[in-house]
Structures are given as C-alpha cells and as structure tokens.
N, C-alpha and C positions, 0 to 999 in steps of 0.2 A: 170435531166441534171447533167452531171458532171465536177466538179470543179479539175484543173490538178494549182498545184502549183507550176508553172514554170519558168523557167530564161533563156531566151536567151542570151547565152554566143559572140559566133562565127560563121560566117558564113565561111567555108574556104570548099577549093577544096583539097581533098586527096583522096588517091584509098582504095579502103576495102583491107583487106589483108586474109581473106575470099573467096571472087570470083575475087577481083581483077579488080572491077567496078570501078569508080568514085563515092563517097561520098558526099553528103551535110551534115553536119554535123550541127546536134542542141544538143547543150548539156542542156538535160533537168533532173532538177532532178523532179521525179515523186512522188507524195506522197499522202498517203490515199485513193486514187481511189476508188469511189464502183460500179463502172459501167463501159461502152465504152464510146467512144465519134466518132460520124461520122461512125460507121461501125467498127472503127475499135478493135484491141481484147483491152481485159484490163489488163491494168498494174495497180499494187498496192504495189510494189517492187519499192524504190527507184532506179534508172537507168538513163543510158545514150543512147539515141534514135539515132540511124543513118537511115538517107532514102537516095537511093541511086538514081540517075538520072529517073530511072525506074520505081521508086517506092517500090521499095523494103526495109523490114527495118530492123534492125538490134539493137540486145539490150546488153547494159553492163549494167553489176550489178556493184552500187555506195554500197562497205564495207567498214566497218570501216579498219585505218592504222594498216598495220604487217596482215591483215588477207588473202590478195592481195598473188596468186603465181607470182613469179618473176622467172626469169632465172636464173640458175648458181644458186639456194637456196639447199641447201647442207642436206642431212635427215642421219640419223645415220641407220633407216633400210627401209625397201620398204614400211613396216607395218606404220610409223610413217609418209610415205610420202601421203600414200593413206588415213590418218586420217587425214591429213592436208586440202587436197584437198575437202573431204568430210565437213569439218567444214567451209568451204569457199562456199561449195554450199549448204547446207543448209541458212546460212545468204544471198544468194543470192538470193534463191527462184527458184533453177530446182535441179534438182534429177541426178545421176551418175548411171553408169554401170561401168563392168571392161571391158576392150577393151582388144586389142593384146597383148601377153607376148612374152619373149621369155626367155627361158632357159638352163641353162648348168649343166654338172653332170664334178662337181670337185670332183673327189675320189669317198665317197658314197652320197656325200652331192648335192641336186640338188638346185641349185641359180639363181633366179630370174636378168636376167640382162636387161633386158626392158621392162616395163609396159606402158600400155595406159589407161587413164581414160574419158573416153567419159561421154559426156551430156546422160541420158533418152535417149535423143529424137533422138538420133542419128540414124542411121540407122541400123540394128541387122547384114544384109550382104550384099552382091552385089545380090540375088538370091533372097532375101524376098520384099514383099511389092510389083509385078511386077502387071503392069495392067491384069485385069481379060478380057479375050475375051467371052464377050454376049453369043457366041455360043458353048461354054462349059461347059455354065453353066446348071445343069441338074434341070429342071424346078419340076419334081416331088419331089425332096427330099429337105424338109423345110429347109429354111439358119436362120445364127444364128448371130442377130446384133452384132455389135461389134463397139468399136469406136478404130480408131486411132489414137493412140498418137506421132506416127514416124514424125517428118519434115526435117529431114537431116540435122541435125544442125551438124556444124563439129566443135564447142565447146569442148574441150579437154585439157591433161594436158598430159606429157610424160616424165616418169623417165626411168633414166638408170642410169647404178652402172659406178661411179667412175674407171677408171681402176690402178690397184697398190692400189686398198681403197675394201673399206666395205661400205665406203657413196655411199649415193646414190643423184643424183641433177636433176634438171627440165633443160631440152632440148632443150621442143618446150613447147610454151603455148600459144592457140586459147582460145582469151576472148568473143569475139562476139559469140552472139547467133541470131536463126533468128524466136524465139518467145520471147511473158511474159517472165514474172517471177509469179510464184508462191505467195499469199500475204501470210500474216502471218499468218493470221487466218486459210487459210489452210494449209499447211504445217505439219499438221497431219497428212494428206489423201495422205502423196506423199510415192514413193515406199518403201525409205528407211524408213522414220517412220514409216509407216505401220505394218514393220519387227515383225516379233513376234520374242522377246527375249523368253530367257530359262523361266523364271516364271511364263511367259501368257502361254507359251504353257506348264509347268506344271498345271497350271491351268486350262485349258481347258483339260486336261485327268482326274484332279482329280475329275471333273465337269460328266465329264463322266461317272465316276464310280459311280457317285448317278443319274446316268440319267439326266440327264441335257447334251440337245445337247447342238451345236453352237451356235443358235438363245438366249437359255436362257443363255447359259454362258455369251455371250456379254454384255446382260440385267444385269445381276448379277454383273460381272466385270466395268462397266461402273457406278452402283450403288454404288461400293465398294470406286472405284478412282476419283467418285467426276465431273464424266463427261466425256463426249466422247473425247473430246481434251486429256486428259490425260492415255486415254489406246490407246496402239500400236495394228493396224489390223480394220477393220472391222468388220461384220458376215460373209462377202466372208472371210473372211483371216481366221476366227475360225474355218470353214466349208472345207475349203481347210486346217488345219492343223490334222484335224480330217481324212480325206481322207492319208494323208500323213503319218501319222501312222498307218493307214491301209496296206498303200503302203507298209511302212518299214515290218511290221510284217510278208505281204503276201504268200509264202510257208514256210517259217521258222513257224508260227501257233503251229504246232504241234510237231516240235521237241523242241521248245522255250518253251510250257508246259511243257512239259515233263522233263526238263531242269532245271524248275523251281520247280518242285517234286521232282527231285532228290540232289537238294541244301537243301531243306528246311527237307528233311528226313537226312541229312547230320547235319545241323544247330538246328534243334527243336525236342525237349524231345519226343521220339515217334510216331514219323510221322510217316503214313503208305499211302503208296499209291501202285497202281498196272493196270498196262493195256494190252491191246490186241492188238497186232498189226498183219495184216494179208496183204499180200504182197505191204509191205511195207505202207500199209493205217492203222492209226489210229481207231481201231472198238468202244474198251469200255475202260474208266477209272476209279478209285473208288480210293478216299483220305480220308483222316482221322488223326487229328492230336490229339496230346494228350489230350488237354480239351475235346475234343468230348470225347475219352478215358473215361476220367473221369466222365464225364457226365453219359455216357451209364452205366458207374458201379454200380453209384447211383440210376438212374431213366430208364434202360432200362428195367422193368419187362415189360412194354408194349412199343409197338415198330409199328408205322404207313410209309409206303411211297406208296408215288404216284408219276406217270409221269405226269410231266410237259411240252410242248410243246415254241419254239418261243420265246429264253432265248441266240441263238448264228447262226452267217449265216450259219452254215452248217445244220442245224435243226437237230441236236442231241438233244438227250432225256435226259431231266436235271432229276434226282429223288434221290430227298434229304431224308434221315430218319431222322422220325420226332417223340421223346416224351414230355411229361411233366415233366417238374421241381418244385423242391420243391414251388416255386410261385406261383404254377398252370400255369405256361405258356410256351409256345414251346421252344424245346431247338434242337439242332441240333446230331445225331450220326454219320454223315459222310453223304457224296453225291457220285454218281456217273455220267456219260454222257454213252449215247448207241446209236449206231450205228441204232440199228431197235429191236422192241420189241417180240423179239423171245423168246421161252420158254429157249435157249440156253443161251443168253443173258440174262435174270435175274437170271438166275442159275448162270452163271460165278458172276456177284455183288454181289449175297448173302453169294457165297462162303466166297469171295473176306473180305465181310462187317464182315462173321462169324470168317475167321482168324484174321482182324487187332484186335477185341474184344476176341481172346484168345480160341474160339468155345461159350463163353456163350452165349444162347438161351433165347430170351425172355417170360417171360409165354405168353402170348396174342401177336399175332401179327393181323395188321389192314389190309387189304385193300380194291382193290372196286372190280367191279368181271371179270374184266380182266382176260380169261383164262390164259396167260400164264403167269402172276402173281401165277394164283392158284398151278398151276402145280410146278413152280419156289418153291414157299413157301413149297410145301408138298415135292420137291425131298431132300433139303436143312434144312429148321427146322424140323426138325423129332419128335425132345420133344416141339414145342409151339403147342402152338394151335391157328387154325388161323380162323380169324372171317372176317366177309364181312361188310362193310361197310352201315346201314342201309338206312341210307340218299339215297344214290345212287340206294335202292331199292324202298323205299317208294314214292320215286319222279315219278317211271313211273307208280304208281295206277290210278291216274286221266286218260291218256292215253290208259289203258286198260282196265279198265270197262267203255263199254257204257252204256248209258241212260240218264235220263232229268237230269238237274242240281240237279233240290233236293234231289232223289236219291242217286244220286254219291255221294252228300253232306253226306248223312246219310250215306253212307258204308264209307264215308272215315276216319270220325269220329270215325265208331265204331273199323274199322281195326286200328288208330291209341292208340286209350284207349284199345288196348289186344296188339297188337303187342310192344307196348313200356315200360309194365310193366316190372319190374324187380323182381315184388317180387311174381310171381305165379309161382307156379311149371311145369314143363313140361308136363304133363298129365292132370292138369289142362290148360295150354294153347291150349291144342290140341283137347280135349272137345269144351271149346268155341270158336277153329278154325270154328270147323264143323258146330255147333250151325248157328254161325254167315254166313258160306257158303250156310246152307240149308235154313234159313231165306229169302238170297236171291235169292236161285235157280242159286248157282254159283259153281255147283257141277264139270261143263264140263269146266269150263275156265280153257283155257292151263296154260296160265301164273301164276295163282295163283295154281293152281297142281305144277307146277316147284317148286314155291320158297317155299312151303309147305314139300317139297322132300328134300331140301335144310335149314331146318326151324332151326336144329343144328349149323349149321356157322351163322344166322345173328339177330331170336330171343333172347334178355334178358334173358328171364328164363333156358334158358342153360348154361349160363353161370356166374349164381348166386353165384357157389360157387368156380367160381376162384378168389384167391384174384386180387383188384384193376379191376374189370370187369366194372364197372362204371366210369372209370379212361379216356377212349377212346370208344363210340360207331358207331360215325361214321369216316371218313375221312378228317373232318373240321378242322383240326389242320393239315390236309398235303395242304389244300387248303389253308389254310391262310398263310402256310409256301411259297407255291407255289409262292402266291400271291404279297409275300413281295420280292423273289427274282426275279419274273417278272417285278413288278416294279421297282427295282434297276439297273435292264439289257435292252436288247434292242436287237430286232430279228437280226440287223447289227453288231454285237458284234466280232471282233476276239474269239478266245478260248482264246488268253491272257487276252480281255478286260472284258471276262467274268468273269476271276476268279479275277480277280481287284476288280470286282463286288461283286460278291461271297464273298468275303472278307470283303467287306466293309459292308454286308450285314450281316457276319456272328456278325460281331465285333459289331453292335448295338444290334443284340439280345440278347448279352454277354452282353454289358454294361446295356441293362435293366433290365436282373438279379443283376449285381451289384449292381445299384440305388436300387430296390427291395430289397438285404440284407444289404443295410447300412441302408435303412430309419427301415427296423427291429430291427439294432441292436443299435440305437439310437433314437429311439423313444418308446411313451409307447401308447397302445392301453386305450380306459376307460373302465374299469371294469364295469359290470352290477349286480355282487351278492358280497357278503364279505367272498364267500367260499375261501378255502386257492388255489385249486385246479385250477380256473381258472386262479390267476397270475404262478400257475406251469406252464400253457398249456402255458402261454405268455414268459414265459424261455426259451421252448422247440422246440418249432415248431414257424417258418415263420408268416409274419401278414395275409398275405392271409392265410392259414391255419386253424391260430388261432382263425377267426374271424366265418369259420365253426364251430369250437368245441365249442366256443363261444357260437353260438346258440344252441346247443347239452346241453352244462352245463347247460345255465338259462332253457331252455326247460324239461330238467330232474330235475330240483332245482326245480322252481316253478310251471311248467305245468303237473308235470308226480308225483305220488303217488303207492306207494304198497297198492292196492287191498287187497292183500288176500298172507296169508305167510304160508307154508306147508314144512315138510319134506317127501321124497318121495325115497324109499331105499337108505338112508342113506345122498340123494342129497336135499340141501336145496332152494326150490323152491318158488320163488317168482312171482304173478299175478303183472302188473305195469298196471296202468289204466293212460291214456293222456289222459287231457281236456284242450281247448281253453281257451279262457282270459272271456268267459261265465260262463267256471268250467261245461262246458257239458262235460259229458265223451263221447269219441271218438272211442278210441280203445283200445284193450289191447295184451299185448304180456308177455311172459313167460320169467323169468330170471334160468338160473343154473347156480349153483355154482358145479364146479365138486368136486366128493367123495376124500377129503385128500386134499380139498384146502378151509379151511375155511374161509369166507368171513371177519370176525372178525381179523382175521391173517393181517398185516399190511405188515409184511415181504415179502411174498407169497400170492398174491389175484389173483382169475381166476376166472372167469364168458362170457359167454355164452349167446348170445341172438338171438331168433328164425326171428329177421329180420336181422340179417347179419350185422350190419352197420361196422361194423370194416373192416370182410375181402372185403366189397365192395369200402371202402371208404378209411382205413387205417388208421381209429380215431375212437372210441368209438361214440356211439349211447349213446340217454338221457334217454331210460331206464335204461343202464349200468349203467350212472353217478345218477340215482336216487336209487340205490340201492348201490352207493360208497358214497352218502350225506348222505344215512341212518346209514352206517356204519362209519360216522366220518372221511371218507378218506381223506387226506387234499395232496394229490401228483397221478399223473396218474399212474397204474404199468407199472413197465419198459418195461414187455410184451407185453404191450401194444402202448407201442410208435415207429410209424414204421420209421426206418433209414429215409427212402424215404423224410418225412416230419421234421424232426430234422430244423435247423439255419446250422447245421456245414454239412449238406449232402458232400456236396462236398468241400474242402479246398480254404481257400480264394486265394492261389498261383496261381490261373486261372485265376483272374484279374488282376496278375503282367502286366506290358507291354509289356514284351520278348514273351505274352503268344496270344497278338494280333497280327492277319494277314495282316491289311490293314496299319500298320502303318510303316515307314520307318527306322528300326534298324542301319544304317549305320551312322560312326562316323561322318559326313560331314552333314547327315539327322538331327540328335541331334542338332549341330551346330548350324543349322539355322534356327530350333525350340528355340535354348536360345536366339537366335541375335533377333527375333522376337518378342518374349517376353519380354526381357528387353526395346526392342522402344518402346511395347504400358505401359510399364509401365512407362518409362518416359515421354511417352505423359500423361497418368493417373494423374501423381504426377505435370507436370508445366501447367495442363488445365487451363483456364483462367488467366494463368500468360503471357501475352503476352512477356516480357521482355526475361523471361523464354524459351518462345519457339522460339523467335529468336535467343538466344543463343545456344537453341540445335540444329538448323537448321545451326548454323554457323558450330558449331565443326562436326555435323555426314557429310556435306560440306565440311571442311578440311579434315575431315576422307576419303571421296572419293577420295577425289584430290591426298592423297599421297597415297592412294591403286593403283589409276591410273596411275600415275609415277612408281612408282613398278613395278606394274604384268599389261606387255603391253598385249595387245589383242591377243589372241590366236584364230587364225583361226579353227585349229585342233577340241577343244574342241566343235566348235561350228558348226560344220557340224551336218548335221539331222539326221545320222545313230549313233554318239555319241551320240547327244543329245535325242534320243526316248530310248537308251539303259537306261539311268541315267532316264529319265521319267516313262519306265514300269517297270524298274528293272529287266528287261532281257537281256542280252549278246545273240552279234549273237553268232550260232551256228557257229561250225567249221567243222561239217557236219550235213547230214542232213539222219534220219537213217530213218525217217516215215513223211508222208503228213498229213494232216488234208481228213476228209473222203468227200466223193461229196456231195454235198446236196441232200440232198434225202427228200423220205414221208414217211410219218408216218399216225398215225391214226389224229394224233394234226395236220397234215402239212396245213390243208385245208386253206380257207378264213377266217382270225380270226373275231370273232364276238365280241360281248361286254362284258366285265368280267364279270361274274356273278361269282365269288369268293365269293368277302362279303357276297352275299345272300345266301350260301351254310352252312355258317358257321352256328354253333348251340352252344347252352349251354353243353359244356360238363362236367361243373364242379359241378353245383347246378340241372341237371334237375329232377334226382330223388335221392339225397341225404335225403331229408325228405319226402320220398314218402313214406304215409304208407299204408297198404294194408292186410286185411282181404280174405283170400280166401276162403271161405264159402258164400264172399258177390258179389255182380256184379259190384259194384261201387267203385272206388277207392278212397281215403282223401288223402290231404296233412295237412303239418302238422298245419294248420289251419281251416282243418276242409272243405274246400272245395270242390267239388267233381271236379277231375281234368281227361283230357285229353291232347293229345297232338295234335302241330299245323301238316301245309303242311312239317315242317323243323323238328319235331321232339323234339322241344321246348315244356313244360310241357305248360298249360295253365290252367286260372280255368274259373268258370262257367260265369264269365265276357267278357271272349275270351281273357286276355292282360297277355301277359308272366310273368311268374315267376322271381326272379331273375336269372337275364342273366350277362355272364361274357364272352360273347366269345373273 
C-alpha cells in the first residue's frame, strides 16, 4: 500500500489553460511514492496534481526557487536558454525534445529567432501516432512490440530573440503536464541522460578494438564507474553507437583507409603501403611501416604467411608475414588484404612485400600447399627456397591410410620418427621411405607417391644444410599469429575498424618484445658451471636464447668428453663421446678444426661439427663447447655469434612511442593522457584521507564550474560526423576515388566452425635442437638418452608419450 504525503490546500474552481476545462484543484505535494494508489500511475516527483471535472489530471513539478521559467526571463544566447530549460526538467522529472525553429540569414550568419522546447512526450507530428486499421495489417509478416511513450502533452517553453537585441526571452510557457514525473532514482534511464557523451562513446570504440562488443563494454564500463546510475546509455544505447559508426564510416571504408595510409606514409619513418584498385573497387592492399622494416632486416632470413579468413564484413583475405625474433617469438613483416586468392593476387603482395624491404629475399620461406601460394612464391622469390608446411601434411595421414586402428597406429608412428628427423641425410631418408612403404604394402597409394614426389619442399633432411632450417618447420607461428589477430577483430568490422584492430594488435606483440629485452637487460640468469664462457653467452644473446646455449655449455662441460684426439692431414680431429647423468656413453660425433686455424689460437678459432647445430640453430652445439673447455676458451668466437640472437638485434628506438600505431599522437591526445594521470595520482596520494578528498573534490568542482562559464556548449563539436572523426581518427573524405569490394567467397567464406588454432600450434623452437642421431642406427636419442619420436602435431616425444620441452 502506498503512503502519499499530502496536504490539502484549496478547493477552488478555475479553467486548465491547457484544454481549457474546468479544474478542481488539489495542491498536493507528493513525496517518496514506490508504488500506485487506486489504479492509478505513480508519482515519486514532488508535484502539484490537477483533476479536471472529467477526470482528467494534470501535473506540475514543485522546484526549487529561481529554477522555475517565468515570462519575459531574458538569456544572453538561445544556447544558454535551452540549458536553462533543460536543468528545470531534469529536477522535474520528464525529459525535452527541440520543437519548431525558425530562422534568418543575416548577411552570411544564420540566427535562430524562435525556438520551441517540448516535453518527450509531446507529440513528434500531426501524421505520426495515427490509428492503425485491423485490415491493413498484413497478418504474415512478424510485428515488432514496441511501447509508447507519446501522450500529447503540450508542456513546452518558447524563446524568441529580442528585436533591436542579441537576447533572447520566454514568450509562452505551458507548465501542466498530463502524466508523472519521472522519480529520482530513475532519471538515469530518461533520453537525455542516457546521451552518450564524447568518452563513453570513445570508449566504446576503443573496447572495440580489443573485441569487446556492446554487451561487455557496458559490463566493463559499469564496473569501472561504480554502478549503472553512474554511466550514461544502456547496452541498447552501446549497441546503437556501434551501429552508428558503422553508419558514419559506410561507403567512405575505403577511401577513409586509404586516407589513412597515405597520412601515416606522410607522418612515420618509412611507411610503405600500396594497393589495387580496379574500376573503382578496392581489390588488394599491402602496409608496412618502419619497425616491421627493421624487424625483417634483423630476423627475416625465414619468412612464414598464411590466409586468414573472417577478420572484416567484406570477407577479404587478411595475410600477415610472420617470423621470429631474437626472443624466439613472432614478430610481424608487414600484412596485406585480398580481394580473392588468385595466383595474380599473391604475386602482386609479394611483389609489393619484396619492394617496401628493398628486394631482400629470405633464405627459407614457409607455407602450406596452397597452389597458388606455391606458384606466387616461385614466380617472385627466385633466390629463397620455399618449403611446405609439414603439419598441414602430416595431419591428413590418419585420413588416408585405411585399416584397423592399431595399424594405422604403427605406420603413423613410424612415418612420424623418419619423416621428422633432421639429422638423416637424403638418401638415407629415401631408403627408409621405401623400406617403411614395402613393410606395409603401400607401394600404390596415391597420396603418399605424391608427397614422396614432393619429399624436397617439406622433409628435414633437405634442408639440413640451410642455415636456421630448424628456425620454422611448420606454419604454427602464422596460425598463432592468425589466431591472435582474429581474436582482436571481429567478422563485422569496417576496414577502418579493422586496422584500429590491427593496430592494437600489432602494438602488444611489440610491447612483449620490449618487456622481453628489458627483463634481459636487467636481470641475471643463475649460472650452472664457473666456466667464464657461459656469463659471455649471458652478455651476448637474449634470456630465451641464452638459456638454450645454457644447456649446450653444461652439456658439453659436464656430459660430453674427447674420446679419442687424431691429426688427420694436417686437420686436427677430435672423437667427442656424450653420456647421460648414468656416464653411459650415448653417442659420438666428430669435431674439425680447419687447416690454418688452430684450435689453441684464441684470436682466430673455427671448428666444425658433423651434427650441424650452429647452422640449424644459430648457437654452437656442446660438442663445440667441449672441445672450447678443453682449450681453456673463456669467450664465444665472434664467428660464431649470429646477429639474429645478439640483445642489440634491433635498436631500442622501436619502442619509442612516436613508433606505436594504436596510440593517439595528437597534441589534445597527450593532454588528456596527463590530465588523467595526474587525477589518479592525486587520488593515489589523499586515498584514505577523507579531508583530503573532499578537498579535491571541491576544487577539480570549482575547476568545472569556471571551464563551464567559459567555454559554453558547442553544438558544432558535438554532432556525430565530428565526433566519430576525433574517435577513429579519420576525416571524411572530400571525395570519394574507390569503394570497399562486395562481399564475397573465399575458400575461408564457409560456416566458421571452432578454432582449432591452439591445437595446430607445435614446438618450434626446442623440438629437435638436442636431437641427436646416428645414421648407421634405426633409432633415434635425445639428449637424454631416450629413444624419441614424434606426436599427431609434430611435437618430439620420448618413450613415455609426454612432450618434450614445448615453448609454443
């Protein structure tokens, strides 16, 4: 039941001046209400209640004095009179529109000389709101509730300009209304608060750019501000602002990219970008800014990319180039977008990719067996050499050998422990191809005759003796790159929201390399031996790196021995025997020292080892280093330390800020990054001082009040084609020279299913780094002595089944 806290004043007879009825008049003040009473609505707004002979009733808002419009109230501009009125209906509890204008053009200046300010609830026109006739309503196509908020309330205020003045005064003012009021508690929910300012709706895009729709930005925003009352909008209102910079963007797409390419080649050290346009449609793009530059100089001797699918609504084909960094971890060369996956089309990107890097060619390039990838790579890298992606082949063996499970189990097994070795020669792999084919009467299967034919592009042992061949064996590093910018996009994406994306996306893989060479070059690894040589390797190279070589030193220090010492024309030749922590000997391998480079010579040392580990890995192997502890070496040779793996690869000016994409360079950006940061630092410094923060609460409170007297309300600024410019940091075009392309298919376009990305991914960094191997023997050892194969992924395994160390 509810309790109305009322006061009968007067009974008196007067006419509404509204409809122009006869009034009874109760002057009630109403207060706290949480409910109806009798049917009828509720009021929780103090007010004054009229009911009219008829029953009809009519409501004034009871506000505090001076807040009341009056007649004849004089405003210095229209701006100031329609904020008047608005602060009068807020404390009243109903909501405004703007009504009728009218206007004149003095010279060039156009001047508002009569304004209307209507209630909400007003009526929108004479033609809206008209009854609906039964019989036109088409019963087949679904209707869509709706509520209405209209009751014809003719609640209103009306300025007009002074004549001989600049002022402006109230005319007419209709106080009655013929609903509620709004209580306090809502007044959140009403149109006006609701408004999304410039912040929420920069908010809500920058939310975007990390994928976070509507729904969670709300969530987030609402957790930030301490409660729903305190953010402006809904999820309808986040959802509708999101649509609405869709709207703004909508054929502009593509000259707005483009737009934005040719600023930033303008603005940043070496940007390159370049596209295709074909009558008048958007086909292919390729960018590239300097740090990629730099990157690629350092670390492109191998060079991986893949298409990606379902990254922007036109369904262009995203394909990033992807290698490793001194970290061991994916770094970016540049991206492109395509139109359709034509041999024409990666031809044109690799051109594209091979000028903005100057023509260098990487030795190794990756991919998966995309014909027109293959064709693409061979018309364009003439000097790499290009390799196939083994994963992508090894995966469909299950599928194409039939038979009983345990079977397939054993050939899969054994295809995995030949086909993944690195350290058998080519003539030996091809022997135990056939071996292993007649074994099991698989001499006519198509599919393994193919990729046997093919055995040069995606076996190991062909490519033992390119350096860093072990560097990248499958395409897991384009899948995990894939992975991370699908994630951060979303299939509904403008091409401008994309590269917001892109951006944001690139800038964290950038920052975890940084984090990566600062905890390097301020921290210390713990030493395992007292040799001088291992705090060299901790000088010189990265902590991932080092922490390979690491095991390389103690493994050559303590687990590896000279056998047996010979000179053999004029070359001095060393047997190294490795044993486990048993002291069983394992294996042995051969050192040379070349003729005129004696091992004793501290100045000039070169050596030679018949498992490769340098050129595959780009660090010295621990039989090396056990034939440099015998020789008292206390420093790596310089020879021997590859650029690639260094602390300095690349210059630290890559992680300046001018060098970041996603971040906002503009002097006004800066600004209100320090204005930001100095509030929470002085929230930081008076936390728990209460005294303290109601002081600061007073003054940054004064602060607003005279910025607000100041700099009145600019309409201008605050239109939504301004305001999404200053949010994406795109200006509209002034024409318009190319469209975004139609949506189209692709091979990716189908029904997306479930990532299987992560499970794609494999060890590429440790799987056969200490893989050692006797080719006289059938069995293979790690350097524990275990006998190893590999999984379904390509993952080394030992005779336990459980992976080796993994780092993907």
């Amino acid at each position: 039941m509810v309790t109305l806290a009322e006061r009968n004043i007067f009974v008196s007879s007067m006419v509404c001046d509204v409809c122009g009825l006869a009034l009874e008049s109760f002057d009630h003040i109403l207060i706290a209400c949480s409910g109806s009473r009798d049917g009828l609505e509720r009021e929780s707004v103090a007010s004054n209640v009229y009911e009219t002979p008829n029953g009809t009733r009519y409501w004034t808002p009871i506000v505090p004095h001076g807040v009341k419009p009056f007649l004849k109230a004089r405003f210095n501009t229209i701006e100031q009179a329609i904020a008047m009125y608005e602060e009068y209906a807020q404390l009243a509890g109903f909501g405004t529109r703007l009504g009728t204008s009218k206007k004149v053009k003095i010279g060039k200046e156009i001047i508002t000389t009569r304004r209307y300010i209507l209630c909400s609830r007003a009526p929108v026109n004479k033609h809206k709101h008209k009854e609906t006739n039964p019989d036109d309503i088409d019963s087949t196509s679904p209707s869509r509730r709706s509520n209405v908020k209209v009751t014809n309330c003719k609640a209103c205020v009306k300025f007009r300009r002074i004549k001989k003045s600049t002022d402006y005064e109230i005319y007419g003012f209709v106080e009655q209304h013929n609903h509620g009021f709004t209580s306090p508690e809502n007044l959140d929910l009403s149109l006006k608060r609701r408004k999304l300012d410039f912040s929420t709706q920069e908010f809500i895009a920058k939310c975007r750019n990390a994928n976070l729709g509507p729904t969670k930005s709300h969530k987030v925003h609402v957790a930030i501000k301490g409660g729903h009352h305190n953010v402006h909008g809904t999820v309808v209102d986040y959802k509708n602002c999101g649509r609405d910079i869709r709207d703004f963007i909508g054929d502009r797409d593509a000259q707005m990219i483009i737009d934005k390419f040719k600023a930033r080649s303008e603005n940043k050290v070496n940007y390159s970008f370049d596209t295709h346009i074909d009558d008048m449609e958007l086909q292919l793009i390729f960018w590239c800014d300097g740090v990629s530059k730099l990157n690629y100089e350092a670390f492109g001797d191998v060079l991986a990319f893949d298409a990606t699918y379902h990254t922007n609504m036109y369904d262009m084909i995203f394909v990033p180039f992807t290698g490793v960094d001194h970290h061991k971890k994916c770094t970016i060369f540049g991206a492109g977008l395509l139109h359709n996956e034509t041999i024409e089309s990666y031809t044109w990107l690799l051109q594209k990719f091979l000028q903005a890097h100057n023509g260098k060619q990487p030795l190794l390039i990756l991919t998966d067996q995309d014909c027109a990838m293959k064709q693409a790579v061979a018309n364009v890298f003439d000097k790499s050499i290009h390799r196939l992606c083994m994963w992508h082949i090894i995966q469909k063996l299950p599928a194409k050998i039939k038979g009983n499970d345990k079977r397939n189990a054993e050939i899969k097994k054994k295809f995995h422990k030949l086909v993944w070795n690195v350290y058998i020669k080519p003539e030996t792999f091809e022997k135990r191809w056939h071996l292993l084919i007649a074994e099991y009467g698989l001499q006519e299967h198509s599919w393994l005759t193919e990729m046997y034919l093919i055995r040069e592009q995606w076996i190991p042992g062909y490519f033992r003796e390119i350096p860093m061949c072990t560097l990248m064996k499958t395409t897991s590093r384009c899948e995990s790159t894939n992975h991370l910018f699908k994630s951060n996009s979303s299939p509904h994406n403008t091409l401008v929201q994309f590269m917001l994306c892109y951006d944001t996306s690139v800038d964290g893989l950038r920052n975890d390399q940084r984090e990566l060479s600062y905890q390097t070059d301020t921290t210390n690894p713990e030493y395992k031996t007292k040799w001088p040589i291992e705090r060299h390797a901790n000088a010189i190279y990265t902590r991932k790196v080092f922490f390979d070589v690491q095991k390389e030193i103690v493994n050559g220090k303590e687990n590896s021995y000279i056998a047996e010492r010979s000179i053999s024309d004029g070359v001095n030749c060393f047997l190294i025997a490795h044993q486990d922590q048993t002291s069983e000997v394992l294996n042995e391998f051969k050192q040379f020292t070349l003729k005129l480079q004696v091992t004793f010579n501290k100045e000039d040392l070169s050596v030679t080892c018949k498992c490769m580990g340098f050129t595959r890995n780009g660090y010295l192997c621990r039989h090396v280093f056990c034939v440099l502890g015998h020789h008292n070496i206390h420093k790596i040779p310089t020879q021997y330390i590859h650029p690639r793996w260094r602390r300095d690869a690349i210059p630290s000016s890559v992680y300046s800020i001018d060098n970041r994409l996603s971040i906002d360079q503009s002097s006004s950006g800066r600004l209100w990054r320090n204005i930001l940061d100095n509030l929470e630092m002085c929230r930081d410094r008076v936390r728990g001082k209460i005294d303290k923060l109601e002081e600061l609460d007073a003054e940054v409170q004064a602060l607003k009040d005279r910025i607000f007297a100041e700099v009145p309300y600019d309409p201008e600024i605050n239109k939504k084609d301004v305001v999404y410019q200053e949010i994406l940091s795109h200006a509209i075009p002034e024409a318009l020279s190319c469209t975004a392309p139609k949506k189209i298919r692709n091979k990716g376009c189908g029904k997306p299913t479930k990532d299987d990305s992560s499970t794609e991914e494999v060890d590429e960094e440790e799987d056969d780094d200490h893989y050692e191997y006797d080719e006289e023997n059938e069995n293979s050892t790690d350097g524990e002595g275990n006998e190893t194969g590999t999984d379904s992924e390509g993952n080394e395994t030992g005779t336990n089944g459980e992976d080796n160390d993994s780092d993907s």
